[in-house]
C-alpha positions in Angstrom: 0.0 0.0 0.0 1.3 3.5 -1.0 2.1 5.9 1.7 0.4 9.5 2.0 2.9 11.9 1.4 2.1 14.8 3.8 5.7 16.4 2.8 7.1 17.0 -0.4 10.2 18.6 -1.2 12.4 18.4 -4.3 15.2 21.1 -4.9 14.4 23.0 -2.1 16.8 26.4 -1.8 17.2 29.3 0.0 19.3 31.9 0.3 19.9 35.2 2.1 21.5 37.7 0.5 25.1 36.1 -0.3 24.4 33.0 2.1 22.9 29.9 1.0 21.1 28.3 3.7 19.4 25.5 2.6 21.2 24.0 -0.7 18.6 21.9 -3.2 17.4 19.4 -1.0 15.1 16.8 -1.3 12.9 15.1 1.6 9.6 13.6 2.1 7.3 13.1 5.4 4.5 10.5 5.4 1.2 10.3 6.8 1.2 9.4 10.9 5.4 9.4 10.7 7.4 11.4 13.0 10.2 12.8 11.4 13.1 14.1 12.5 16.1 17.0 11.5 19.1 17.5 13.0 22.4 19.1 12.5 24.6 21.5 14.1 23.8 25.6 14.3 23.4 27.1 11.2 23.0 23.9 9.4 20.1 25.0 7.8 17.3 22.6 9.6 15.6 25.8 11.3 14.9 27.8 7.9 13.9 24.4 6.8 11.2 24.1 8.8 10.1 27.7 8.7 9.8 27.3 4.7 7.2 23.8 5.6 6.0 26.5 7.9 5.1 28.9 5.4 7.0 31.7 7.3 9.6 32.0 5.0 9.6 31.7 1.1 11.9 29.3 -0.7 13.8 30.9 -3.2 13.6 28.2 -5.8 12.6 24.4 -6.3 9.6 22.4 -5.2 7.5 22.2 -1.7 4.6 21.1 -1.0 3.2 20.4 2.4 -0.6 18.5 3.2 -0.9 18.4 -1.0 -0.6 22.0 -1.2 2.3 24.3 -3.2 3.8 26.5 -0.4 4.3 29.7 -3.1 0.8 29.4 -3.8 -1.3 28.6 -1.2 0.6 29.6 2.3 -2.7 30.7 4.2 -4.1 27.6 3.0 -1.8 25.5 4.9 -1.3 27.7 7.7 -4.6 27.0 8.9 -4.5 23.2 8.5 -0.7 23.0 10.7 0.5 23.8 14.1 3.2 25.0 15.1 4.8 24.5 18.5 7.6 27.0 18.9 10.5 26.9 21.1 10.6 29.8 23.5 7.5 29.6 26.0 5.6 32.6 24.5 2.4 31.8 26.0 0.3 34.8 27.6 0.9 35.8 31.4 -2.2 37.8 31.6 -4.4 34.8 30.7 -5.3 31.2 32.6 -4.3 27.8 30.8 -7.5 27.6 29.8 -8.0 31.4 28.3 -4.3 30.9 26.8 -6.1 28.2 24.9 -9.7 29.6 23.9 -7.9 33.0 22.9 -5.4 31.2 20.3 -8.8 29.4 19.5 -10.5 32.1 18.3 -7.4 32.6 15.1 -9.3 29.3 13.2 -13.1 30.8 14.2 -13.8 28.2 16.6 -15.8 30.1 19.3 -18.6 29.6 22.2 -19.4 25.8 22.9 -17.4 24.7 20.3 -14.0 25.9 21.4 -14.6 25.5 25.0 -15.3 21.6 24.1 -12.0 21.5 22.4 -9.7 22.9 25.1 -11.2 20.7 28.0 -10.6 17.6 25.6 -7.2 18.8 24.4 -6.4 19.9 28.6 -7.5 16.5 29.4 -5.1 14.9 26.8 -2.2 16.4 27.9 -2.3 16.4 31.3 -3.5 19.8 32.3 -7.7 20.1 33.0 -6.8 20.6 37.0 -4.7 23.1 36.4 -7.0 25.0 33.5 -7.6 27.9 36.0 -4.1 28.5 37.1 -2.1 31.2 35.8 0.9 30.5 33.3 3.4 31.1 36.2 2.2 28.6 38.3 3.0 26.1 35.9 6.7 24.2 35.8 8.3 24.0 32.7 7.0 20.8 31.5 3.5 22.1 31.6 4.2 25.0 29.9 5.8 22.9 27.3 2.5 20.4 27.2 0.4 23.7 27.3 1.8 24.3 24.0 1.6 21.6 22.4 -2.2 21.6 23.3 -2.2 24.9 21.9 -0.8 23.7 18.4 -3.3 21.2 18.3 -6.8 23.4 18.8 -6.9 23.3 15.0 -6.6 19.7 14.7 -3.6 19.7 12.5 -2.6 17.4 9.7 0.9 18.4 10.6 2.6 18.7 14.1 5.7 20.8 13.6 7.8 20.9 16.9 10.8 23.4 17.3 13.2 21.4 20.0 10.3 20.9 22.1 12.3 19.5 25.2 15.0 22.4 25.4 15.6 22.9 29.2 13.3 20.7 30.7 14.5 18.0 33.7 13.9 14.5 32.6 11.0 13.7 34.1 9.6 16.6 32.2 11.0 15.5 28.6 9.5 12.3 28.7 6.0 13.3 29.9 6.4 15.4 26.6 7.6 12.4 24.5 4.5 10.5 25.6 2.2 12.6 24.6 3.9 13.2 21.1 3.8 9.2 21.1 0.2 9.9 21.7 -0.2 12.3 18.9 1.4 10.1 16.6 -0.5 6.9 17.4 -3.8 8.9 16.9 -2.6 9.8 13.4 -0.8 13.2 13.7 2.0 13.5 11.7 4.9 15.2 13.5 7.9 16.9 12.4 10.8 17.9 14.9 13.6 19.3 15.1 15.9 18.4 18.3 19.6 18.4 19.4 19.1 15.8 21.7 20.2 12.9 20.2 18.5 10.3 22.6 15.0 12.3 21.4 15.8 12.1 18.0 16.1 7.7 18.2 12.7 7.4 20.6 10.6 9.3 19.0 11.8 9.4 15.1 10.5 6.9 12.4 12.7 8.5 10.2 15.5 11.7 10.5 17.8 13.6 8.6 21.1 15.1 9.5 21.8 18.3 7.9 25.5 19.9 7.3 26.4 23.4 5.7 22.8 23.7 4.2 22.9 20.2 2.8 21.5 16.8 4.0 24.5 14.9 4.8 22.7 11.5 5.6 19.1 10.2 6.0 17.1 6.8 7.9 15.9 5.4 10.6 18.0 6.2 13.5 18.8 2.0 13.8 20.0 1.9 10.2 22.0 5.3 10.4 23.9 3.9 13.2 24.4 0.6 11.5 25.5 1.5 8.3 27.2 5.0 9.4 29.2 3.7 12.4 29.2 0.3 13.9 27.0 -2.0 16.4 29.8 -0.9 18.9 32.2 1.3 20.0 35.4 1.3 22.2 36.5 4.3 24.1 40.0 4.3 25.0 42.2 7.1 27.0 44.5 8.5 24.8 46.6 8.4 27.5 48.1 5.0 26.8 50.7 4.8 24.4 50.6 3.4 21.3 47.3 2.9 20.4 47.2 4.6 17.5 50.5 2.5 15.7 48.0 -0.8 17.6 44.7 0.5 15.9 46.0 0.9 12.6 47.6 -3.1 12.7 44.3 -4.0 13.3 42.9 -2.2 10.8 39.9 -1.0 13.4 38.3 2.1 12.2 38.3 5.1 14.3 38.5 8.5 15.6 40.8 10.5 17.5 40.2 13.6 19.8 42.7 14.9 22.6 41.5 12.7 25.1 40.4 9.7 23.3 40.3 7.3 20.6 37.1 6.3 19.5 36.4 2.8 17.5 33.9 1.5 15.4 33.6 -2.4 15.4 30.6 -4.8 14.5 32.7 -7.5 16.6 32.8 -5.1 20.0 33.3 -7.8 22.4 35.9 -9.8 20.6 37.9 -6.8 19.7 37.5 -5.4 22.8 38.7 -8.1 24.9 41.7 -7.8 22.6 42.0 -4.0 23.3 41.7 -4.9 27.1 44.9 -7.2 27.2 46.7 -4.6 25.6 45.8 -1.7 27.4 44.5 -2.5 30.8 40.5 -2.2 31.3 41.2 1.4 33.5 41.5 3.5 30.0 38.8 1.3 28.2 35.1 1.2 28.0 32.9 -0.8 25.5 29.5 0.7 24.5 26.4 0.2 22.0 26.9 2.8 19.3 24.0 5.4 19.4 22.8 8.3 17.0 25.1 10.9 18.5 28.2 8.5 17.2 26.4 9.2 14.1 26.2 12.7 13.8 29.7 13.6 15.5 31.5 11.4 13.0 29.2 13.4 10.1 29.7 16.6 11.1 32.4 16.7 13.1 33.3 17.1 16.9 34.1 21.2 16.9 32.0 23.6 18.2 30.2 25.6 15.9 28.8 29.4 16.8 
């Protein structure tokens, strides 16, 4: 059976000025997937998703988002998204509840009709006891859940979340992830962006990692890591001599920073018990690779402004 394409993109450029931020790229999203872009500052993912937004113009190639052309029919889709943002910019002056009815009242759902869709989308995530409270009596993962509720009053086709976790405490991030789960298994689809990499592989079907205003790489977070890096890695203190001339004999694939060597093996625990008898288990460790083995070894280990 053919999936619905709720994303379309093919050639998609924009520039500023001189600067080219996103560089003809080509992605699609299907219908109930949560998908997933990620990439360093200035990579390009957030004028991405303000071009599937429709708050930005591309400056040439194809995008179409819920079947619709973006250059043609931006109110169109506008009113058939939501948008979860990343700052907390909801309304002091207002109650959960009022924060809620007000945004409402942007889509002309008024009276019975929008009061019915706030308690059922308070109750959904979490928040109907609190519906009177005032936006500073709420923690940080409420106001984050608030949000969300607030993205959905229009009952979206598409779920677009900016880094939706940023500066929340554990406990918090995953009451968010549930209800995104939620969202997803009631047929939303979702697109994120994130720089938590752990985010990325719970709650992606699919990602792509962006680079320089290109997509460097793209998957399931499982089948980046396996094809991109390894099943495991060893983490050894470059403070032992002679690992690297040891490495290299072995022809074990790797990378190097000041303070450690890191290697990529499908045979972890065979090569690492070799790795132990040569170096003493105090400067190794053996790991199951993950996604942010995957985007370090793409886009490097520097930090970027």
């Amino acid at each position: 059976m053919k999936e619905e394409v709720v994303i379309r993109a093919k050639g998609l450029t924009k520039a500023f000025r001189d600067v080219v931020a996103v560089e003809k790229i080509d992605f699609s999203v299907n219908k109930q997937e949560c998908f997933g872009f990620l990439g360093p500052n200035g990579a390009g993912k957030t004028t991405t998703v303000r071009m599937v937004s429709c708050f930005i113009e591309p400056t040439s190639g194809f995008l179409e988002v819920l079947g619709r052309q973006v250059q043609k029919e931006p109110r169109l889709i506008k009113a058939n998204i939501g948008v979860c943002p990343q700052e907390n910019n909801l309304d002091p002056d207002l109650t959960v509840e009022d924060n809620l009815r007000v945004f409402a009242r942007y889509f002309d759902i008024v009276g019975k009709d929008a009061l019915a869709r706030c308690e059922m989308l308070l109750h959904f995530v979490g928040l109907y006891p609190k519906r009177k409270s005032a936006i500073e009596e709420l923690s940080g993962g409420m106001k984050r859940r608030l949000i969300i509720a607030r993205s959905l009053v229009n009952s979206p086709g598409l779920l677009i979340l900016d880094e939706p976790t940023t500066g929340l405490d554990p406990q918090a991030r995953h009451q968010v992830w549930e209800t995104i789960l939620r969202l997803k298994k009631e047929g939303t689809t979702v697109l994120l962006t994130t720089h938590y990499m752990d985010e990325a592989a719970h709650l992606c079907d699919r990602i792509v990692i962006m680079d320089k205003g290109r997509i460097v790489v793209s998957g399931s977070p499982k089948e980046l890591i396996r094809r991109v890096v390894a099943s495991h890695v060893i983490e050894i203190s470059s403070g032992a001599p002679g690992i690297e001339d040891y490495l290299n004999s072995k022809g074990l694939a790797y990378e190097k920073t000041q303070t450690h060597f890191f290697v990529y093996t499908s045979f972890g625990p065979q090569d690492f018990e070799d790795v132990l008898r040569k170096f003493g288990d105090s400067l190794c460790a053996l790991r199951m690779a993950n996604l942010e083995d995957v985007f370090l070894k793409l886009t490097g280990r520097e930090l970027r402004e």
